[in-house]
C-alpha positions in Angstrom: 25.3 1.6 5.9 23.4 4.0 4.1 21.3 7.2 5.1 18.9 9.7 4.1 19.1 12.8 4.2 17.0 14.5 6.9 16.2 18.1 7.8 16.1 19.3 11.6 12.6 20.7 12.8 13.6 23.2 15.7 10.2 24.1 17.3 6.6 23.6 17.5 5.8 25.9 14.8 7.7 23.9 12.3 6.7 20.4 13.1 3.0 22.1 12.6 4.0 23.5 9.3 5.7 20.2 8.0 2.9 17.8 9.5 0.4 20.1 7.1 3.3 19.7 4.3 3.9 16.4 4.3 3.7 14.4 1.0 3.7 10.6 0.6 7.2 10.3 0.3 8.0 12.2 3.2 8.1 11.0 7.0 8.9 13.4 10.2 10.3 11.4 13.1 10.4 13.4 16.7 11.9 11.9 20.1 9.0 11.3 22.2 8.9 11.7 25.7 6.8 8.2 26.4 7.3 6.7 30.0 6.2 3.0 28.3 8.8 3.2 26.0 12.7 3.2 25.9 14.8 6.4 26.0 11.2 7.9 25.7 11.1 6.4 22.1 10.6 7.7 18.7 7.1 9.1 17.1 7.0 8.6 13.7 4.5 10.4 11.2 3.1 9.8 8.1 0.9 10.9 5.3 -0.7 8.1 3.0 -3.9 8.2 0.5 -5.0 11.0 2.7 -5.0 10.3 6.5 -2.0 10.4 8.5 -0.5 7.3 10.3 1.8 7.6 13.4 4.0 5.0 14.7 5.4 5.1 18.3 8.7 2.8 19.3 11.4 2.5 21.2 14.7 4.1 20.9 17.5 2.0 21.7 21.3 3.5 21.5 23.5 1.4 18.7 27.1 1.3 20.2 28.6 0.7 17.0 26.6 3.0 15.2 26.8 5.8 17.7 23.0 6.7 17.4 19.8 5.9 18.1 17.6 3.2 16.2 14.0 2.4 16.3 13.8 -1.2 17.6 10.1 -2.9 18.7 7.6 -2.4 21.0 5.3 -0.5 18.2 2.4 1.2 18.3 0.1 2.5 15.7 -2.4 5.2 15.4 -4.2 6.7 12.5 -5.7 10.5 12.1 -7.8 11.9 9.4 -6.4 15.1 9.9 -3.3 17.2 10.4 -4.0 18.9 13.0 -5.0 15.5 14.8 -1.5 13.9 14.0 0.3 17.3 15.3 -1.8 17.4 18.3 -1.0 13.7 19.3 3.0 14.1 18.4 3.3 17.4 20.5 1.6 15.6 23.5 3.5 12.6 23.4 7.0 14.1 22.3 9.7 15.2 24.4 10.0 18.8 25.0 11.5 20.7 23.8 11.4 19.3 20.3 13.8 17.3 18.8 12.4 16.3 15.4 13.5 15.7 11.5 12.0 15.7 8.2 13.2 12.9 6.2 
């Protein structure tokens, strides 16, 4: 199976910084800290034509794989702004942050 490459986001600070940074081809995906969604699930975020989207799913462990995958239960939210996106990943992530650029 292939991968891409991601780059680890190791505190508040730098999710900020790289949710103002992000271009079109760029995603950040944090572990959220959700109680209405498995293993706390993931929090993705996007940038697109100039408002930011935000996906929320679980997080299911792959035995075979040995990780974690994003499977279901989806939930979508769209921001106009950065800061918006940030604010609503930092309050729904788990703490403290566990996060990647990709």
């Amino acid at each position: 199976m292939e991968t891409y490459q991601e780059r680890p986001i190791s505190s508040e600070q730098d999710l900020w910084d790289f949710t103002h940074a992000l271009d079109e081809d760029e995603g950040i995906r944090v572990e959220g800290g959700l109680n209405n969604h498995t293993e706390g699930g993931f929090i993705f975020v996007g940038y697109y034509r100039g408002s930011y989207c935000v996906n929320v799913c679980d997080r299911v462990w792959n035995a075979k794989l040995k990780r974690y995958m994003a499977r279901g239960n989806d939930e979508w939210y769209y921001f106009e702004t950065a800061d918006a996106a940030y604010s609503f990943t930092l309050k729904n992530a788990r703490l403290p942050i566990h996060a990647w650029l990709y």
